[in-house]
N, CA, C and O atoms as a Maestro MAE file, in Angstrom:
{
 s_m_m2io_version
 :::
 2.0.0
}

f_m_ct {
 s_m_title
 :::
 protein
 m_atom[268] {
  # First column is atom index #
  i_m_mmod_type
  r_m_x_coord
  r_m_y_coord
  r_m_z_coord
  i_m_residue_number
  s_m_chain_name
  s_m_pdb_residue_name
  s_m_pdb_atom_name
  i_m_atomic_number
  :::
  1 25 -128.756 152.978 158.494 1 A "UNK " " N  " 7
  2 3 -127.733 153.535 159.355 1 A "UNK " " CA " 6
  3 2 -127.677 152.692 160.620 1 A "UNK " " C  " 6
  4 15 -128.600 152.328 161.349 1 A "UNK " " O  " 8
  5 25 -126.389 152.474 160.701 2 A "UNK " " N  " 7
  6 3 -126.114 151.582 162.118 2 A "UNK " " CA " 6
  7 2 -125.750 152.750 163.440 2 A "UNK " " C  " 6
  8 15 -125.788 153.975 163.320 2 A "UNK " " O  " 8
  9 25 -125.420 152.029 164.610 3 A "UNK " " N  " 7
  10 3 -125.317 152.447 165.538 3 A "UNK " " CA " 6
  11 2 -123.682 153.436 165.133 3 A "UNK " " C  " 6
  12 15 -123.733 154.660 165.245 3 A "UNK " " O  " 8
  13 25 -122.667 152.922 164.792 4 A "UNK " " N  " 7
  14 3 -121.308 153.529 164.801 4 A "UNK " " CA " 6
  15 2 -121.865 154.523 163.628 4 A "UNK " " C  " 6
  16 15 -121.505 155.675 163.871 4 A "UNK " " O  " 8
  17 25 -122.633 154.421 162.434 5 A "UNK " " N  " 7
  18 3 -122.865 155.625 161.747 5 A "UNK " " CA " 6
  19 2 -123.202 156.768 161.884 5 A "UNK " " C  " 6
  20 15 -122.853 157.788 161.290 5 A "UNK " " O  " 8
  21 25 -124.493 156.448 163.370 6 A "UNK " " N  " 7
  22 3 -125.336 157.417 164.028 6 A "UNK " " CA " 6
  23 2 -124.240 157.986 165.309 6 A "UNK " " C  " 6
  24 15 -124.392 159.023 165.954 6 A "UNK " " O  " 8
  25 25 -123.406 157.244 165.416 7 A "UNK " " N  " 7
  26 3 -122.530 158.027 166.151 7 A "UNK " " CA " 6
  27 2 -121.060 159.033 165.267 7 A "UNK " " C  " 6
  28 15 -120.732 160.147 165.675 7 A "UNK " " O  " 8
  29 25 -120.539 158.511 164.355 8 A "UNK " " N  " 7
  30 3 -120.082 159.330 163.484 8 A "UNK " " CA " 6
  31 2 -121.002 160.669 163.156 8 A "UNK " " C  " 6
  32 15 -120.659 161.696 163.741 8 A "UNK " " O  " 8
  33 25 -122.074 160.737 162.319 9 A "UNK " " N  " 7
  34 3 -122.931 161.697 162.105 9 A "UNK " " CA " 6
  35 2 -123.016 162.988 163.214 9 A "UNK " " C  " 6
  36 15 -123.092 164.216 163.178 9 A "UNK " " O  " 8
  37 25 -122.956 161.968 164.156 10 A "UNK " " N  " 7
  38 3 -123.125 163.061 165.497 10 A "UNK " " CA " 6
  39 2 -121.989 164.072 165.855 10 A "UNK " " C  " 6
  40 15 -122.043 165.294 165.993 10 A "UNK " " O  " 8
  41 25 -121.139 163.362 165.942 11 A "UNK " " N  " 7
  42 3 -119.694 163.994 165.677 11 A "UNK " " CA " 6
  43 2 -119.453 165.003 165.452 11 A "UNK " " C  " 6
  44 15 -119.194 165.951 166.194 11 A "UNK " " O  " 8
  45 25 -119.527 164.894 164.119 12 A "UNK " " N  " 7
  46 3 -119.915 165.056 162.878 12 A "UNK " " CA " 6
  47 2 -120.361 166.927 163.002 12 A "UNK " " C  " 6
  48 15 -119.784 168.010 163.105 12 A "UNK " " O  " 8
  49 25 -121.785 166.361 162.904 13 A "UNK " " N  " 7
  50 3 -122.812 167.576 162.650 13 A "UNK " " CA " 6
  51 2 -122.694 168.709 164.049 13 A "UNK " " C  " 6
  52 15 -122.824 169.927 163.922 13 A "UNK " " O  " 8
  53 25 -122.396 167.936 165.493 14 A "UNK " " N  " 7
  54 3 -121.690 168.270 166.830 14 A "UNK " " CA " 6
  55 2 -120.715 169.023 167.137 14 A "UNK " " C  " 6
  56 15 -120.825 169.894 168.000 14 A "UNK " " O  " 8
  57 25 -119.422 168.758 166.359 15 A "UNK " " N  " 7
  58 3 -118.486 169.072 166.772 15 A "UNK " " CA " 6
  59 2 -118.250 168.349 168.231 15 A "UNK " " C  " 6
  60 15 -118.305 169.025 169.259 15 A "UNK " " O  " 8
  61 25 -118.043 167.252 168.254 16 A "UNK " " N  " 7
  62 3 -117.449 166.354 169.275 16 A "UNK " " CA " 6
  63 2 -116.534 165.119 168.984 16 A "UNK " " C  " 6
  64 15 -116.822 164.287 168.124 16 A "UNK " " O  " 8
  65 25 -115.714 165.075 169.552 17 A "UNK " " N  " 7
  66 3 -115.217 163.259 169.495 17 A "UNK " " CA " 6
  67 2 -116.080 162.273 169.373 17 A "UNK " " C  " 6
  68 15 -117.140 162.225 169.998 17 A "UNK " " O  " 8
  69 25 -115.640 161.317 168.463 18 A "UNK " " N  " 7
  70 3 -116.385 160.335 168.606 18 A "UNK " " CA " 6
  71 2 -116.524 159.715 170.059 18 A "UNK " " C  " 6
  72 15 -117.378 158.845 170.228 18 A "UNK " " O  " 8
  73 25 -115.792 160.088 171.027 19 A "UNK " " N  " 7
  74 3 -115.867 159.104 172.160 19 A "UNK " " CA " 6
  75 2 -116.841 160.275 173.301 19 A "UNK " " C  " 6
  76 15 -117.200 159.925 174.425 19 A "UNK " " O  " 8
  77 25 -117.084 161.433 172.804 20 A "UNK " " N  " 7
  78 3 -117.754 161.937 173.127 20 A "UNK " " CA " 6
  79 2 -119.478 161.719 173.010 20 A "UNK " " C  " 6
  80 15 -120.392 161.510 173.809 20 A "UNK " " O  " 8
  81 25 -119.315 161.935 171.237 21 A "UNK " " N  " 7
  82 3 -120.552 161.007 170.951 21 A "UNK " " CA " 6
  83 2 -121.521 160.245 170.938 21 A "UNK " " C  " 6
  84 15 -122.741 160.308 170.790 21 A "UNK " " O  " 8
  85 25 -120.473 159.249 171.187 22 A "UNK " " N  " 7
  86 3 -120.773 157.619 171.713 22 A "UNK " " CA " 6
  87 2 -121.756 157.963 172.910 22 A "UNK " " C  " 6
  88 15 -122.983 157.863 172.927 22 A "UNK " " O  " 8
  89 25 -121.256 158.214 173.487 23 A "UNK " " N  " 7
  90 3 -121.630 158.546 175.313 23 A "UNK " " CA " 6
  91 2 -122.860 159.276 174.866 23 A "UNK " " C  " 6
  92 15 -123.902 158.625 174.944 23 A "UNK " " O  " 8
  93 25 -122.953 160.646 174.360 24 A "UNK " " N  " 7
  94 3 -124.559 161.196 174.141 24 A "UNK " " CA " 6
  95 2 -125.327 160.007 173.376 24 A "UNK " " C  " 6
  96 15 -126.388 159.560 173.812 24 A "UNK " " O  " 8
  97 25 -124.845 159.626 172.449 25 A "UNK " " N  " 7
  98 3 -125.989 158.622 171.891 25 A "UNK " " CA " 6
  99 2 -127.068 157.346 172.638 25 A "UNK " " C  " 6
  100 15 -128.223 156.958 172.465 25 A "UNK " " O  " 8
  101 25 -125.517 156.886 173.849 26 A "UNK " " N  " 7
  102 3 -125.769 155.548 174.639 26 A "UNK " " CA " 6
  103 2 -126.622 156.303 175.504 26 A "UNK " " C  " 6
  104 15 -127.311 155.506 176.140 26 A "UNK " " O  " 8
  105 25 -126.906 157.598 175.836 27 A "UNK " " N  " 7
  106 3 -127.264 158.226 176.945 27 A "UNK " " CA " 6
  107 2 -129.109 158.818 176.309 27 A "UNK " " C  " 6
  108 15 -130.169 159.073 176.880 27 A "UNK " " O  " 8
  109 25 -128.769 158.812 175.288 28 A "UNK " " N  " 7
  110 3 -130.278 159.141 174.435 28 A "UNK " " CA " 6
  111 2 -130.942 157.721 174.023 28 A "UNK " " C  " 6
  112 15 -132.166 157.840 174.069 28 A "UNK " " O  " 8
  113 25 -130.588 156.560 173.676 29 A "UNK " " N  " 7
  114 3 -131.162 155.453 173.828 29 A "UNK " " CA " 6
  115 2 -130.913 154.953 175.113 29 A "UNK " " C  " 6
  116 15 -132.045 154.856 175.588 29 A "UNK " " O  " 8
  117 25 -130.118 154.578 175.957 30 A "UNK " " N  " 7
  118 3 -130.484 154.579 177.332 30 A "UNK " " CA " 6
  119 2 -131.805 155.048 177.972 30 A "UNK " " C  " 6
  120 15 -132.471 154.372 178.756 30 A "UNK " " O  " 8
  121 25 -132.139 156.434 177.490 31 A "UNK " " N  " 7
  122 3 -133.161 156.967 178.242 31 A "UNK " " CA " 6
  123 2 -134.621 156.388 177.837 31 A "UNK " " C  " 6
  124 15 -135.577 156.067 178.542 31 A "UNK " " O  " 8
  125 25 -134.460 156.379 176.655 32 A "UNK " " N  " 7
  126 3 -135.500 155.997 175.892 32 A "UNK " " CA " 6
  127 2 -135.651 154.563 176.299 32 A "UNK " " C  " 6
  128 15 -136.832 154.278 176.497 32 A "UNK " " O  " 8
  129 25 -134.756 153.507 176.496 33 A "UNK " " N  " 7
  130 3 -135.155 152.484 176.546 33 A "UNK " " CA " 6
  131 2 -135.713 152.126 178.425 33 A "UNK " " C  " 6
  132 15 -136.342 151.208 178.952 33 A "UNK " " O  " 8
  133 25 -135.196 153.151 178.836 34 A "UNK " " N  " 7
  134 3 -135.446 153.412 180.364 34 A "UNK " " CA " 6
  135 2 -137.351 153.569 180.271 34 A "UNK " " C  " 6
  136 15 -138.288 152.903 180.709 34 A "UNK " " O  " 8
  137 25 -137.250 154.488 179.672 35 A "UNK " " N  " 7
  138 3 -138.908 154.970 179.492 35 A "UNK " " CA " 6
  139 2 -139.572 153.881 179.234 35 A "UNK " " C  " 6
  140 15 -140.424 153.502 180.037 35 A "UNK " " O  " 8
  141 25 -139.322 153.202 178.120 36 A "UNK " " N  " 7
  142 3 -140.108 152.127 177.611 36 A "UNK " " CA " 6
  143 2 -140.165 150.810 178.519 36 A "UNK " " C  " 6
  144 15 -140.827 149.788 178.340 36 A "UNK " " O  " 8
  145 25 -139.417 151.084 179.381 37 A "UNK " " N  " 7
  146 3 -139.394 149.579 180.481 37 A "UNK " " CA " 6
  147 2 -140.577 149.959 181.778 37 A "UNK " " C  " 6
  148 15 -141.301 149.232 182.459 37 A "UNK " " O  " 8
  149 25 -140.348 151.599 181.730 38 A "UNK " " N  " 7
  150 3 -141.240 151.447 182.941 38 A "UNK " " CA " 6
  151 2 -142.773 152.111 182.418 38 A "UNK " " C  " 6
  152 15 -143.374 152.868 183.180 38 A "UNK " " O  " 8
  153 25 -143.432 151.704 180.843 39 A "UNK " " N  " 7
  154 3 -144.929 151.630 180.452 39 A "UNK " " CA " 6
  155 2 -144.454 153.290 179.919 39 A "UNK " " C  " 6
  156 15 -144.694 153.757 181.033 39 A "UNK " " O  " 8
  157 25 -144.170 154.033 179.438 40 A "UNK " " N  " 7
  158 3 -144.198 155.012 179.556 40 A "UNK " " CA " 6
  159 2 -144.117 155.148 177.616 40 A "UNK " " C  " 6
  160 15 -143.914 154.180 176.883 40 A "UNK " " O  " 8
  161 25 -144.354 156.704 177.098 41 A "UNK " " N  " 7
  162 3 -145.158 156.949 175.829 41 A "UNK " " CA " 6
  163 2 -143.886 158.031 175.441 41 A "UNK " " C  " 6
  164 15 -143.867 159.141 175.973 41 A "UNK " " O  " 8
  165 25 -142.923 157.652 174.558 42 A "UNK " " N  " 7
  166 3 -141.977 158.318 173.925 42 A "UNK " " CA " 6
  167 2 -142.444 159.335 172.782 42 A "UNK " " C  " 6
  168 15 -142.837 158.502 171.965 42 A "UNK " " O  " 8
  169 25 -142.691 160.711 172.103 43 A "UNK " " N  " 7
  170 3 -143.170 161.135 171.246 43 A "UNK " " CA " 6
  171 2 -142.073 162.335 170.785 43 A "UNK " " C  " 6
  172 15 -142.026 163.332 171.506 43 A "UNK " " O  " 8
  173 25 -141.296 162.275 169.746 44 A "UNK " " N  " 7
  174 3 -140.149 163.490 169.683 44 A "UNK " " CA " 6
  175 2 -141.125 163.648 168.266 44 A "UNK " " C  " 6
  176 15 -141.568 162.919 167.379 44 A "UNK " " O  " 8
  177 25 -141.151 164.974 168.630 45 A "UNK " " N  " 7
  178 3 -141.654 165.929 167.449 45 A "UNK " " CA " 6
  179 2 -141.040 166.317 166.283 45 A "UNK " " C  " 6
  180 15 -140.108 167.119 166.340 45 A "UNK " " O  " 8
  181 25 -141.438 165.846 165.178 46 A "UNK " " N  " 7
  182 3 -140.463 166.104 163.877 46 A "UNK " " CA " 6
  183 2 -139.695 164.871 163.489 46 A "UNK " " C  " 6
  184 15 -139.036 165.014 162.459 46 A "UNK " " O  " 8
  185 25 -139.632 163.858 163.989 47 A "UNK " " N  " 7
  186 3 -139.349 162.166 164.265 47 A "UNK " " CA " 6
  187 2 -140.299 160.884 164.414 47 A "UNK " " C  " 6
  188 15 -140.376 160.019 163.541 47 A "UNK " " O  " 8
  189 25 -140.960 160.860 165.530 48 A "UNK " " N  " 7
  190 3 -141.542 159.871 165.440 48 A "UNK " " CA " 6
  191 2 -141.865 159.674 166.938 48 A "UNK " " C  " 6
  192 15 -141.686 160.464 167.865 48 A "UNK " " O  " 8
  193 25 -142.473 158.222 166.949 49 A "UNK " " N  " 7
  194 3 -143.425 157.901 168.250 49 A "UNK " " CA " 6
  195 2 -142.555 156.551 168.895 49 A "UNK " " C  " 6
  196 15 -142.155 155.707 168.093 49 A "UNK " " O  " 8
  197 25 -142.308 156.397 170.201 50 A "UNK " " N  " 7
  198 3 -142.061 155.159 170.442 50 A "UNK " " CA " 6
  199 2 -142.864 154.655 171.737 50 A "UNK " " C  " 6
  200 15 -142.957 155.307 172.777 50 A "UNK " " O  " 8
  201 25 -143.344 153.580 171.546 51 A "UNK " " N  " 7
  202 3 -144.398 153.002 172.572 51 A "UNK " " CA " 6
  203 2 -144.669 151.362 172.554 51 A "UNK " " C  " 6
  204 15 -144.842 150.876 171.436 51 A "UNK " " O  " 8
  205 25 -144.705 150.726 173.371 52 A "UNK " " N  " 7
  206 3 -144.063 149.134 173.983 52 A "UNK " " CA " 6
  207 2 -146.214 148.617 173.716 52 A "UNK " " C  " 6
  208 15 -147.200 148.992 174.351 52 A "UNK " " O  " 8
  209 25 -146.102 147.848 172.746 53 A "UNK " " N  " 7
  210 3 -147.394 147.095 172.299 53 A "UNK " " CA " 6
  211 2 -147.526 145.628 172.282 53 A "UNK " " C  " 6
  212 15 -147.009 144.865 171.466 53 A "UNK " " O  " 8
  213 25 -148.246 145.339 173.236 54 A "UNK " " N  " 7
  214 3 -148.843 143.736 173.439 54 A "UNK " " CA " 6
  215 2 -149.524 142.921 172.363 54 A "UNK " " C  " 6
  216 15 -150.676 143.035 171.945 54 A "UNK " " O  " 8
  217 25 -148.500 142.008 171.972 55 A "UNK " " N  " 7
  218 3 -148.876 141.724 170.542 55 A "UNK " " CA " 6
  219 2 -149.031 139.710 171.208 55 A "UNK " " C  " 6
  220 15 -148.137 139.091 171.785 55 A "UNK " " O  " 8
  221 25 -150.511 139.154 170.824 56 A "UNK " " N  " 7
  222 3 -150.707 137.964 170.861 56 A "UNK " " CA " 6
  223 2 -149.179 137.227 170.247 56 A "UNK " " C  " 6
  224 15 -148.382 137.513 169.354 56 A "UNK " " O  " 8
  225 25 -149.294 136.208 171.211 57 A "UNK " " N  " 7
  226 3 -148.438 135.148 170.980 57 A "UNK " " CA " 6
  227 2 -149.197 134.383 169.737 57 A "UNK " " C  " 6
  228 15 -150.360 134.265 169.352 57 A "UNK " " O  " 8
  229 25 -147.474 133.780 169.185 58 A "UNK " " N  " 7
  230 3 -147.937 132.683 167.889 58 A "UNK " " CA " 6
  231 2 -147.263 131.778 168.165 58 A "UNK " " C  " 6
  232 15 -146.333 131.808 168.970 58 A "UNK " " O  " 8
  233 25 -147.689 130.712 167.449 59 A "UNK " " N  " 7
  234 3 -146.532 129.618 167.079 59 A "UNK " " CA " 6
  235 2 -145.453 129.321 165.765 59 A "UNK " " C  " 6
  236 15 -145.757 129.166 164.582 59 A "UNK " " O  " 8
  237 25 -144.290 129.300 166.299 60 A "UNK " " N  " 7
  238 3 -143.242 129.372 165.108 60 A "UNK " " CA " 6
  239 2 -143.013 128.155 164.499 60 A "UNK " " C  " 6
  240 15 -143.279 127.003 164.841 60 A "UNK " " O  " 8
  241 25 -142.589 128.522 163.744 61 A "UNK " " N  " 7
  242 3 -141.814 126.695 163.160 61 A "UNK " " CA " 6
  243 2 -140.340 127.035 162.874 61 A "UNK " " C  " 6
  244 15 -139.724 128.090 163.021 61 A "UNK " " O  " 8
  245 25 -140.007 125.982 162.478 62 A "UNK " " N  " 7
  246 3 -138.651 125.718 162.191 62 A "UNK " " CA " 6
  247 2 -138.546 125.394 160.912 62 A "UNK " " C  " 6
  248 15 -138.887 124.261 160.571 62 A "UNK " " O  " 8
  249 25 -137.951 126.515 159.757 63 A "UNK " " N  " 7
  250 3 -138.152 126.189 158.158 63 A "UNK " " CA " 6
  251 2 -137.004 125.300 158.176 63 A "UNK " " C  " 6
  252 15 -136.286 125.803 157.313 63 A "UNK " " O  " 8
  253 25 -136.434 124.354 158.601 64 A "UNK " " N  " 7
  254 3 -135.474 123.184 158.221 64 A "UNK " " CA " 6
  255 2 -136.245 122.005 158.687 64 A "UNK " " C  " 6
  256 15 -136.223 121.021 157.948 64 A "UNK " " O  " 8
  257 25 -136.977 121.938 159.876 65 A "UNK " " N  " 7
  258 3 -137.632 120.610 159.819 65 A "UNK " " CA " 6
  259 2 -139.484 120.761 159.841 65 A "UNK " " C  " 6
  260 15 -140.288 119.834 159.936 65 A "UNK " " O  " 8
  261 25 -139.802 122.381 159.708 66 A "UNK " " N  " 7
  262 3 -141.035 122.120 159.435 66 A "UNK " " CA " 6
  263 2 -141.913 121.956 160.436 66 A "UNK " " C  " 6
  264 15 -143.111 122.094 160.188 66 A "UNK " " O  " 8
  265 25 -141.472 121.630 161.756 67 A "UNK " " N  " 7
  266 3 -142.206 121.816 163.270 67 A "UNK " " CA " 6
  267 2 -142.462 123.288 163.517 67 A "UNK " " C  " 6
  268 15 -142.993 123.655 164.566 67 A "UNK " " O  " 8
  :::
 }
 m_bond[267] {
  # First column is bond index #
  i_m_from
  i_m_to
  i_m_order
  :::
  1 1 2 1
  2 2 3 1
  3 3 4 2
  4 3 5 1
  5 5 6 1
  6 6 7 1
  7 7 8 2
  8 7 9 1
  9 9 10 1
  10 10 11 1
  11 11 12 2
  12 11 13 1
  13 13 14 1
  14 14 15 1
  15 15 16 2
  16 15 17 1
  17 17 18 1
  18 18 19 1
  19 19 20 2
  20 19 21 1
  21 21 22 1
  22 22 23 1
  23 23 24 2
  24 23 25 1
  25 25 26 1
  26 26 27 1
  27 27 28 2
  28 27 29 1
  29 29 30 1
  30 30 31 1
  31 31 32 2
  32 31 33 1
  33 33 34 1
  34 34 35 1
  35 35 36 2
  36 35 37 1
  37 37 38 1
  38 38 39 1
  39 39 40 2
  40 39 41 1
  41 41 42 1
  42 42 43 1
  43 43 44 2
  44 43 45 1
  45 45 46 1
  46 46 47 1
  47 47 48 2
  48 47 49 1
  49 49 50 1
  50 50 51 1
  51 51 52 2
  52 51 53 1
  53 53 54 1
  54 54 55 1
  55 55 56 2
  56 55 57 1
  57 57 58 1
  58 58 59 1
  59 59 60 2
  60 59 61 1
  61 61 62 1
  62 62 63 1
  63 63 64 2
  64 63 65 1
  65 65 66 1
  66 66 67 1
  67 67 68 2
  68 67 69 1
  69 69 70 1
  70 70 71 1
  71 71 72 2
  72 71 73 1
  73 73 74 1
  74 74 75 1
  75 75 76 2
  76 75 77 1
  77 77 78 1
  78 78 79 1
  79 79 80 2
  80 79 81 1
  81 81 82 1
  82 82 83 1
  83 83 84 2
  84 83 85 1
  85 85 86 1
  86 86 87 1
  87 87 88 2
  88 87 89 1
  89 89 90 1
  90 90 91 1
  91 91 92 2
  92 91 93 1
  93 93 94 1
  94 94 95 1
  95 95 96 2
  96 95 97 1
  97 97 98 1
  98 98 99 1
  99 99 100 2
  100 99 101 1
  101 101 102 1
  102 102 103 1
  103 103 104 2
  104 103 105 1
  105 105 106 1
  106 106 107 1
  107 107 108 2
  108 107 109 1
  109 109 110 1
  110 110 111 1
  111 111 112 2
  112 111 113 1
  113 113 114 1
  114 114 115 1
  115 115 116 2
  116 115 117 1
  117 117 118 1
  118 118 119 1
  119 119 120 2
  120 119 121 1
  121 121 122 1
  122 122 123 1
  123 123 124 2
  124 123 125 1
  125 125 126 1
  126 126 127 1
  127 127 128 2
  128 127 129 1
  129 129 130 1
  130 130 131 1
  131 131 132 2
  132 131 133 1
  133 133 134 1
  134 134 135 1
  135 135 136 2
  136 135 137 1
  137 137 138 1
  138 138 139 1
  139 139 140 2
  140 139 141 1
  141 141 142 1
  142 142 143 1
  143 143 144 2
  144 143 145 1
  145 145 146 1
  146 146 147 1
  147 147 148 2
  148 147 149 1
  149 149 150 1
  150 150 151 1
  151 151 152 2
  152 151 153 1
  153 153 154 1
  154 154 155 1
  155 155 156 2
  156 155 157 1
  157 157 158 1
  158 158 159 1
  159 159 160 2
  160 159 161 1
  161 161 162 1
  162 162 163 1
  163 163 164 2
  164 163 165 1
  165 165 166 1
  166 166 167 1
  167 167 168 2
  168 167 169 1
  169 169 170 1
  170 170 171 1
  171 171 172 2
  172 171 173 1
  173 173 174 1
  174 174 175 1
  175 175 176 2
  176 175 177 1
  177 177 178 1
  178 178 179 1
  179 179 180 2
  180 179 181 1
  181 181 182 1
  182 182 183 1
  183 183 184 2
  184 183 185 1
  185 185 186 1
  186 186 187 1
  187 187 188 2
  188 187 189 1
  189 189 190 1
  190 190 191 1
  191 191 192 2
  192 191 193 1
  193 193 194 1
  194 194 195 1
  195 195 196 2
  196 195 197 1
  197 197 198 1
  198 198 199 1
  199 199 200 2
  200 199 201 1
  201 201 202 1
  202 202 203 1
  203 203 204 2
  204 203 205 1
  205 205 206 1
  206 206 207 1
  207 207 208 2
  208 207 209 1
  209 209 210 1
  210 210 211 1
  211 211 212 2
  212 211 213 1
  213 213 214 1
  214 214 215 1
  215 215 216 2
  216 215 217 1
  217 217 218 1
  218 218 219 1
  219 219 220 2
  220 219 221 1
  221 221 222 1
  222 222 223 1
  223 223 224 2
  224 223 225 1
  225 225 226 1
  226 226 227 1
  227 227 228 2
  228 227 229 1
  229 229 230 1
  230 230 231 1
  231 231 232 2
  232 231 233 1
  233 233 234 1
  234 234 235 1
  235 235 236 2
  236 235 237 1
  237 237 238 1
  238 238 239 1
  239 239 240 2
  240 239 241 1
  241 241 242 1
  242 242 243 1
  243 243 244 2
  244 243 245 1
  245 245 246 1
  246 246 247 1
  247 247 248 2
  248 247 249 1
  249 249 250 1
  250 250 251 1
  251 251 252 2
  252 251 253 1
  253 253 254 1
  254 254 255 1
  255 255 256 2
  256 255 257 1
  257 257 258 1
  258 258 259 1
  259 259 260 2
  260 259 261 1
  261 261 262 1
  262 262 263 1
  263 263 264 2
  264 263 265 1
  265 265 266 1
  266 266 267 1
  267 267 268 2
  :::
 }
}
Protein backbone atom coordinates (compact mmCIF):
# COMPACT_ATOMS: atom_id res chain seq x y z
CA UNK A 1 0.00 0.00 0.00
CA UNK A 2 1.19 3.39 -1.09
CA UNK A 3 0.74 6.68 0.34
CA UNK A 4 -2.56 7.76 -2.06
CA UNK A 5 -3.95 4.13 -1.06
CA UNK A 6 -3.52 4.81 2.66
CA UNK A 7 -5.17 7.91 2.02
CA UNK A 8 -8.14 6.55 -0.01
CA UNK A 9 -8.69 3.77 2.75
CA UNK A 10 -8.98 6.53 5.14
CA UNK A 11 -11.64 8.17 3.43
CA UNK A 12 -12.93 5.49 3.02
CA UNK A 13 -13.33 3.69 6.39
CA UNK A 14 -13.68 7.82 7.82
CA UNK A 15 -16.16 9.15 6.09
CA UNK A 16 -14.08 12.12 4.83
CA UNK A 17 -12.83 13.67 1.57
CA UNK A 18 -10.02 12.66 0.24
CA UNK A 19 -8.62 16.16 0.67
CA UNK A 20 -9.61 15.85 4.06
CA UNK A 21 -7.71 12.74 4.49
CA UNK A 22 -4.73 13.67 2.95
CA UNK A 23 -4.26 16.35 5.62
CA UNK A 24 -4.94 13.69 8.69
CA UNK A 25 -2.53 11.32 7.18
CA UNK A 26 0.35 14.17 6.37
CA UNK A 27 -0.47 15.23 9.97
CA UNK A 28 0.01 11.54 11.49
CA UNK A 29 3.33 10.99 9.65
CA UNK A 30 4.35 14.48 10.16
CA UNK A 31 4.15 13.80 13.79
CA UNK A 32 5.78 10.76 13.81
CA UNK A 33 8.52 11.86 11.76
CA UNK A 34 8.71 15.00 14.14
CA UNK A 35 9.27 12.47 17.06
CA UNK A 36 11.84 10.56 15.38
CA UNK A 37 14.04 13.69 14.61
CA UNK A 38 14.10 14.82 18.02
CA UNK A 39 15.55 10.91 19.59
CA UNK A 40 12.26 10.10 20.72
CA UNK A 41 10.51 6.16 20.94
CA UNK A 42 7.22 5.80 18.77
CA UNK A 43 5.12 2.59 20.11
CA UNK A 44 1.21 2.36 18.79
CA UNK A 45 -0.33 -0.56 20.31
CA UNK A 46 -1.87 -3.18 18.08
CA UNK A 47 0.72 -1.92 15.14
CA UNK A 48 4.03 -1.65 15.78
CA UNK A 49 7.24 0.18 17.09
CA UNK A 50 9.09 3.02 15.46
CA UNK A 51 12.57 4.06 16.68
CA UNK A 52 15.74 5.86 14.76
CA UNK A 53 18.93 3.06 15.10
CA UNK A 54 22.66 3.75 14.58
CA UNK A 55 23.70 1.40 12.17
CA UNK A 56 27.80 1.23 11.32
CA UNK A 57 28.78 2.67 8.15
CA UNK A 58 29.84 0.44 5.02
CA UNK A 59 31.32 0.69 1.90
CA UNK A 60 29.25 0.49 -1.33
CA UNK A 61 30.18 -0.29 -4.73
CA UNK A 62 28.96 0.41 -7.88
CA UNK A 63 27.49 -2.96 -9.66
CA UNK A 64 28.38 -1.36 -13.24
CA UNK A 65 31.98 -0.67 -12.62
CA UNK A 66 32.63 -2.73 -9.56
CA UNK A 67 34.31 0.14 -7.31
Amino acid sequence: MNKSELIKQVAIQSELTKPQASLAVDAVLESIQHALQNGEHIQLLGFGTFEVRERAAREGRNPHTGE
